[in-house]
C-alpha positions as CSV (number, residue, x, y, z in Angstrom):
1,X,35.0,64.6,122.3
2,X,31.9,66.1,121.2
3,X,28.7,63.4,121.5
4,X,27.1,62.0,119.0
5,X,23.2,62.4,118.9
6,X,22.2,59.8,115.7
7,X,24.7,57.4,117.8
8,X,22.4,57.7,120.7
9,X,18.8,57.2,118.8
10,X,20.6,54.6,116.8
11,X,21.5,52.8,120.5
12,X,18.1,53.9,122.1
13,X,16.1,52.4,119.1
14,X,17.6,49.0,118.5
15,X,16.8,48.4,122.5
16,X,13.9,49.5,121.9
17,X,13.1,46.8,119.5
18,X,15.1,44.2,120.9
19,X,13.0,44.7,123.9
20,X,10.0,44.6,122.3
21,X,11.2,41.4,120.5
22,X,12.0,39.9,123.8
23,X,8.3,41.0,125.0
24,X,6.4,39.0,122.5
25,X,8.9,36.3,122.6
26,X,8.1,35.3,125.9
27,X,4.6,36.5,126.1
28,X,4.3,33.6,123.1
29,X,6.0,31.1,125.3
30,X,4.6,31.7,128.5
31,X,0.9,32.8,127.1
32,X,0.9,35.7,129.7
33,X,1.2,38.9,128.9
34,X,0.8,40.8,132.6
35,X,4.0,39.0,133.1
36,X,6.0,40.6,130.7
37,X,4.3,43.8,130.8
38,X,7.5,45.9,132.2
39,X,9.3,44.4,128.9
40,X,6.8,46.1,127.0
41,X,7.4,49.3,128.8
42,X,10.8,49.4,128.6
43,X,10.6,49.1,124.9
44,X,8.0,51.9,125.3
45,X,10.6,54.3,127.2
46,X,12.9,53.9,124.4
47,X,10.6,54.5,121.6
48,X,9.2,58.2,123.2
49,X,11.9,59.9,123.3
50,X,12.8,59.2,119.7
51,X,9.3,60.4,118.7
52,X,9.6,63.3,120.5
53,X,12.7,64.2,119.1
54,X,11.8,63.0,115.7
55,X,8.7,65.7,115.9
56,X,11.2,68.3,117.7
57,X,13.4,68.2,114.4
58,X,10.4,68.4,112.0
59,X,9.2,71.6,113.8
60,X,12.6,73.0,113.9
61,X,13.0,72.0,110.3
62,X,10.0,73.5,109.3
63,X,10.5,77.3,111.1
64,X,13.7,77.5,108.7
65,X,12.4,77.0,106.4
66,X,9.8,79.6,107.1
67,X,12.4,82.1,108.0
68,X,14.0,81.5,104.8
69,X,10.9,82.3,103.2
70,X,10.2,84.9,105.0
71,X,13.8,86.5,104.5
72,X,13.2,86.0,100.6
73,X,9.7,88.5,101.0
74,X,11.8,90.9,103.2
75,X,14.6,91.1,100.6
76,X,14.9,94.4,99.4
77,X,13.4,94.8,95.8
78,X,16.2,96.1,93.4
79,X,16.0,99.5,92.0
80,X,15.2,100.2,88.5
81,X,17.8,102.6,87.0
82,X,17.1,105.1,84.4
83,X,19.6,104.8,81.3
84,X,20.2,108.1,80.2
């Protein structure tokens, strides 16, 4: 069974915001926010990963495409043949 990665961020950022939900939820209610700080955090942990692999995929993303640009300059030009 090979893993699923969008399964994962999918997982990692719906904690993400359910923590953060939670977070302001009871930092309304209990008018404290030191309190709930490690709520905050945890929401926090979830949310840098995905950026970082969000970023990770852009830059991989983007040196295909350079190769493939680079690739089409490299491609040899074709020869002109004289008719006779």
């Amino acid at each position: 069974m090979k893993f699923d990665k969008s399964l994962a961020r999918t997982i990692i950022f719906a904690l993400g915001v359910v923590s953060f939900v939670i977070g302001v939820h009871r930092t309304i209610l209990q008018n404290d926010i030191i309190a709930n700080y490690w709520i905050f955090m945890i929401s926090l942990a979830c949310w840098l990963p995905l950026n970082y692999w969000r970023r990770q995929d852009a830059r991989r993303a983007k040196e295909a495409e350079v190769a493939q640009q680079v690739a089409a300059l490299n491609k040899p030009a074709k020869k002109n043949k004289k008719r006779r």
